[in-house]
MARKOLRO-412135 format. One record per residue: x, y, z of N, C-alpha, C in turn. Coordinates in steps of 0.2 Angstrom, whole numbers. Layout:
BEGIN
LUMGU   n.x   n.y   n.z  ca.x  ca.y  ca.z   c.x   c.y   c.z
LUMGU     X     Y     Z     X     Y     Z     X     Y     Z
...
***
This chain:
BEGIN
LUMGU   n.x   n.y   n.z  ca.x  ca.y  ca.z   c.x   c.y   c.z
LUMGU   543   486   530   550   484   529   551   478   524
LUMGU   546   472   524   548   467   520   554   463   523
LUMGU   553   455   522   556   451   522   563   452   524
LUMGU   567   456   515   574   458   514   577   464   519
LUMGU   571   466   521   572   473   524   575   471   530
LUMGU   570   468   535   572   464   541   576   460   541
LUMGU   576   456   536   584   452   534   590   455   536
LUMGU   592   461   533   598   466   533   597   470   538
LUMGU   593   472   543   591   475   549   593   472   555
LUMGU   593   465   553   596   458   558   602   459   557
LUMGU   606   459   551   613   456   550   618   464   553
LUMGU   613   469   551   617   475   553   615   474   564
LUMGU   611   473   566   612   472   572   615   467   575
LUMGU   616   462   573   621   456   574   628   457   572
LUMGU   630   460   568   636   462   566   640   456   562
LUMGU   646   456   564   650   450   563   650   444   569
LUMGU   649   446   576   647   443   580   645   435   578
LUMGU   647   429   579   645   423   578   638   422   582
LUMGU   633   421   580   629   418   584   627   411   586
LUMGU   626   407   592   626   400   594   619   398   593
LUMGU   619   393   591   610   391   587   609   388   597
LUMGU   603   390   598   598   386   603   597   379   601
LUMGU   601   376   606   596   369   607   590   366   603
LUMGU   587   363   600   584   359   598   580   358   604
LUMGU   572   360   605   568   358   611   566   352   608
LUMGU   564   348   614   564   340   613   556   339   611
LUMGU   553   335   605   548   336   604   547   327   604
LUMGU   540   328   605   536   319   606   530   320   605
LUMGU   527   317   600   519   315   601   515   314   607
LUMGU   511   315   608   507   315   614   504   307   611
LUMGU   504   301   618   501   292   614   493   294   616
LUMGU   490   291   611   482   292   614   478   289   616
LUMGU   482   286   621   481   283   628   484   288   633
LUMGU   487   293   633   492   297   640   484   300   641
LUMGU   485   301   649   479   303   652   481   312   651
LUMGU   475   315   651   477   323   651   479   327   658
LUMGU   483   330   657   484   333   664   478   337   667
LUMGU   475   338   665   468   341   666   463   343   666
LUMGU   456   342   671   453   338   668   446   345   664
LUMGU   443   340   660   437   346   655   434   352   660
LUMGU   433   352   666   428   356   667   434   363   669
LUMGU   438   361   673   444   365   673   447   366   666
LUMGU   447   362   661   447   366   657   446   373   655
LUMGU   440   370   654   434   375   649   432   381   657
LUMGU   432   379   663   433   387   666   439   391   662
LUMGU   446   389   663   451   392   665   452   394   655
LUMGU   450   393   652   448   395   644   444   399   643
LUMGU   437   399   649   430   405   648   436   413   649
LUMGU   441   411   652   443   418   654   447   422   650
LUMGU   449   419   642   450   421   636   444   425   631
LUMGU   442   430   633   438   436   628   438   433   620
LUMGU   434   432   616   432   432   611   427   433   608
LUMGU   431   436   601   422   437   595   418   432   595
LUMGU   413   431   593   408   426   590   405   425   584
LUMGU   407   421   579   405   420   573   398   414   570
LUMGU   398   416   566   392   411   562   396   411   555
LUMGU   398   403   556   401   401   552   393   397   544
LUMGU   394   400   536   390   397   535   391   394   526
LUMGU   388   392   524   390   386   517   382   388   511
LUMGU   385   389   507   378   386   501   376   381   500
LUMGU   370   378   500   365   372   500   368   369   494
LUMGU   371   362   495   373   355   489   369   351   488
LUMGU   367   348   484   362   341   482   356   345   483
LUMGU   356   349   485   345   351   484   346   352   490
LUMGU   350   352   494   347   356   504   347   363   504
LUMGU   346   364   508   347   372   509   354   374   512
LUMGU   354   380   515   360   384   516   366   381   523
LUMGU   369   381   526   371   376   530   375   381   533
LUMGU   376   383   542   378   386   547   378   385   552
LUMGU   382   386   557   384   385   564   387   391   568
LUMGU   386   392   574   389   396   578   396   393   581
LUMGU   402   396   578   409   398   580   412   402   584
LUMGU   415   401   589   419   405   594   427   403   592
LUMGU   428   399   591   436   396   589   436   399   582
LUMGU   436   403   581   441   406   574   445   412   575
LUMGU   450   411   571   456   415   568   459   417   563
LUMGU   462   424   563   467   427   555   472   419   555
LUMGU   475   419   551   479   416   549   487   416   546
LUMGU   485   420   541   492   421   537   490   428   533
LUMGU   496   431   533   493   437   528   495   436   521
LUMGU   499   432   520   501   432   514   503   424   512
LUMGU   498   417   510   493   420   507   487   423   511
LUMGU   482   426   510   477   428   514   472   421   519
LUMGU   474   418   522   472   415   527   468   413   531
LUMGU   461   410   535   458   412   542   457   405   544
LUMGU   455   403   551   455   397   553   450   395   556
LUMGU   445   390   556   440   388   563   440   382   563
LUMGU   439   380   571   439   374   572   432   373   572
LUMGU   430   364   570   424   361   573   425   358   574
LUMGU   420   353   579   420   346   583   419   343   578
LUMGU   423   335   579   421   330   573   415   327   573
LUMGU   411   328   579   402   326   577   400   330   575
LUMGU   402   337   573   396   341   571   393   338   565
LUMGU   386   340   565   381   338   558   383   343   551
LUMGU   385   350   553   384   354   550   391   355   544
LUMGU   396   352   550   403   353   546   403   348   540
LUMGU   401   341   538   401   338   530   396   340   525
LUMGU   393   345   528   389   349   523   395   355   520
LUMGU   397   358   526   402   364   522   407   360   519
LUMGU   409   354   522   415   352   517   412   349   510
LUMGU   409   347   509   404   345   503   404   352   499
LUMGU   401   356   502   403   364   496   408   367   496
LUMGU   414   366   499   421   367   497   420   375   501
LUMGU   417   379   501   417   387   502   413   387   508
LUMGU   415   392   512   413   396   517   413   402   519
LUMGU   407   405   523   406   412   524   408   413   531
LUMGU   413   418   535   411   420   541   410   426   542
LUMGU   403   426   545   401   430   549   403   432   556
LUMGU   406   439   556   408   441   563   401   442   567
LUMGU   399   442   572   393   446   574   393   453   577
LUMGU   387   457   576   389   462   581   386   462   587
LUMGU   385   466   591   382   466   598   376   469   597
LUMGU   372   464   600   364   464   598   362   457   594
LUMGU   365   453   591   366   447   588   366   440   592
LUMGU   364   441   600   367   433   602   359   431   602
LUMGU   355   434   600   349   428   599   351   423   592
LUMGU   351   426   587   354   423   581   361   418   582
LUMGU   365   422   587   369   417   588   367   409   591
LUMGU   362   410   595   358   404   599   355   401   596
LUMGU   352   403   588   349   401   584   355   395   581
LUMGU   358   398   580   365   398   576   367   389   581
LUMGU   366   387   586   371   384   591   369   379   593
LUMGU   361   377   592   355   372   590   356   367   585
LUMGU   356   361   585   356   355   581   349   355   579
LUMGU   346   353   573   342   349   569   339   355   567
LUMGU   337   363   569   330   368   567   333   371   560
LUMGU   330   371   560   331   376   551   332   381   555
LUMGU   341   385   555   342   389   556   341   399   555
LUMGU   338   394   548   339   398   540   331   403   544
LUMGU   326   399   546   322   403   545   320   410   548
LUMGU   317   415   544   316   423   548   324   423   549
LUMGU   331   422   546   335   427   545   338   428   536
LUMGU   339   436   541   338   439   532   345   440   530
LUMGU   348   437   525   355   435   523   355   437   513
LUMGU   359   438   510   361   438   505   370   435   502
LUMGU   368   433   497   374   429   495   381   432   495
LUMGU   387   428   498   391   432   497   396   433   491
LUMGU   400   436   490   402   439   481   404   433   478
LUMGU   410   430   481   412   423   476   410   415   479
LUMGU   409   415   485   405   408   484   398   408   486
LUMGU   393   413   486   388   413   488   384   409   494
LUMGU   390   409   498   388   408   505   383   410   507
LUMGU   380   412   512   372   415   515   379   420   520
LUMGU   379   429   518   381   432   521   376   436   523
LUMGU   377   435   533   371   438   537   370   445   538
LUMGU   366   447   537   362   453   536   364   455   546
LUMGU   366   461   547   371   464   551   374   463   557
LUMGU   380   458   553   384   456   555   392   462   555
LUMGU   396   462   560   399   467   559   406   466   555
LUMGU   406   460   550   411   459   544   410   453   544
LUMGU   412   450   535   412   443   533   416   441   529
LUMGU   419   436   529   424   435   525   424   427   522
LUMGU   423   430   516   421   422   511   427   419   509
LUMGU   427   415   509   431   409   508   433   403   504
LUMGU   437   398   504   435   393   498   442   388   505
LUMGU   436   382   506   442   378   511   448   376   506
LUMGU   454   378   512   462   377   509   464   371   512
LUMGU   463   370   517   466   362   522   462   361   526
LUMGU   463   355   530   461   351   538   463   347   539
LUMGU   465   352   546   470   348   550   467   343   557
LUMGU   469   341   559   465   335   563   468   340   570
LUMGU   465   341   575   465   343   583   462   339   590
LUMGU   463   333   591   462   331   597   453   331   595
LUMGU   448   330   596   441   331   597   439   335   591
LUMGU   442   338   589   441   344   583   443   344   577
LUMGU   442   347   572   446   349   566   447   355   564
LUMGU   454   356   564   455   364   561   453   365   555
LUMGU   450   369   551   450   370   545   453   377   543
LUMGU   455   378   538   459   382   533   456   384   529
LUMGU   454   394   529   451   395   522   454   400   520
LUMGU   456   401   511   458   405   508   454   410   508
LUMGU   455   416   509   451   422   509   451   425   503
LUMGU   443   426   500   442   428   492   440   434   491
LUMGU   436   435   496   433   441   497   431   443   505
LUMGU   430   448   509   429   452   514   426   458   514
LUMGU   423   461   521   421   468   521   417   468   527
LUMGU   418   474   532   416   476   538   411   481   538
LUMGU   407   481   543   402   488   545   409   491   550
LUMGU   414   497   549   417   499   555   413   504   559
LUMGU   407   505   560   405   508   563   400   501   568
LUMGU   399   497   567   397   490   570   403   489   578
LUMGU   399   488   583   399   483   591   403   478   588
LUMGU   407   475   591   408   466   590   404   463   597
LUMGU   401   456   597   397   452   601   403   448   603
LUMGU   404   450   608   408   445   614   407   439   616
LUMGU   411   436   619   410   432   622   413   430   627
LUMGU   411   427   634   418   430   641   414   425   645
LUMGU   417   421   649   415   416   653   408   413   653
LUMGU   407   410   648   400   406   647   394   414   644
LUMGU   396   421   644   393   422   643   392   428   639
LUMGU   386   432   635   388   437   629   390   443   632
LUMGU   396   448   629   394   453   632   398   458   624
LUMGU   397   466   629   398   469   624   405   472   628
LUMGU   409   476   620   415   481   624   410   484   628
LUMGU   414   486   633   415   492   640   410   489   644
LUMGU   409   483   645   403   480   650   408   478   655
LUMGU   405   478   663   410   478   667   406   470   672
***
């Protein structure tokens, strides 16, 4: 329908009808001193019960290093126009001022069969590069993982700052999926596949 479409779809079902604007909800910064209403472990239980995919988020090697990757659960579509996606990471991570130094990133979806690689993926300090088989992807030559159930290359657009974390913003350059590929779960602390009960 587009924009214009839904615009004129609105004004034909509202008619002539005055409409009353909603209140302005009351917005405030959060000071960072306020104590949290609740605390991490109740967190991260009442969060585990959110189903999501699992990605391996990964960068091509600057200065002479090698390829640079971490295992993600916090990522997201974003925008479809521009083409947009999102992941967070901790602000201690090691791996995130490597990708930000190469400006581009690769996501890998996983598929089911994959959570060893993802555990590889999830480890500080090991060359997680080694014995896995990846080839570059089309425009930033990312390290795009060998059967992963889709990836999508990127070039970092923004970051935003998140409490303990960073969101980061990538424009999407290229993509492509196995649709005959499982996706690898993840569901309270632990990996599963669809229709696992």
């Amino acid at each position: 329908m587009g924009h214009a479409g839904a615009a004129a779809a609105a004004v034909r079902y509202l008619g002539a009808r005055p409409v009353e604007a909603l209140p302005r909800p009351e917005l405030r910064c959060v000071r960072a001193d306020e104590p949290a209403p609740v605390g991490q472990g109740e967190f991260r239980r009442v969060l585990g019960s959110f189903a999501s995919g699992v990605t391996v988020i990964t960068a091509p090697g600057t200065d002479g290093d090698g390829p640079a990757g971490f295992a993600c659960q916090s990522f997201s579509s974003l925008s479809l126009e521009p083409p947009l996606v999102c992941f967070m990471v901790g602000r201690t991570s090691t791996t995130w001022p490597r990708i930000a130094r190469a400006g581009v990133f690769c996501v890998n979806v996983l598929s089911a069969g994959q959570d060893r690689l993802c555990r590889a993926f999830a480890v500080s300090g090991a060359d997680k590069f080694a014995q896995v088989a990846y080839d570059p992807a089309p425009v930033s030559a990312s390290p795009r993982l060998a059967g992963a159930a889709a990836w999508i290359d990127c070039a970092v657009h923004a970051v935003h700052t998140g409490g303990d974390h960073l969101i980061v913003v990538g424009r999407v350059a290229a993509l492509g999926a196995d649709d005959t590929a499982e996706p690898l779960l993840f569901h309270r602390g632990r990996f599963a596949r669809l229709g696992d009960h």
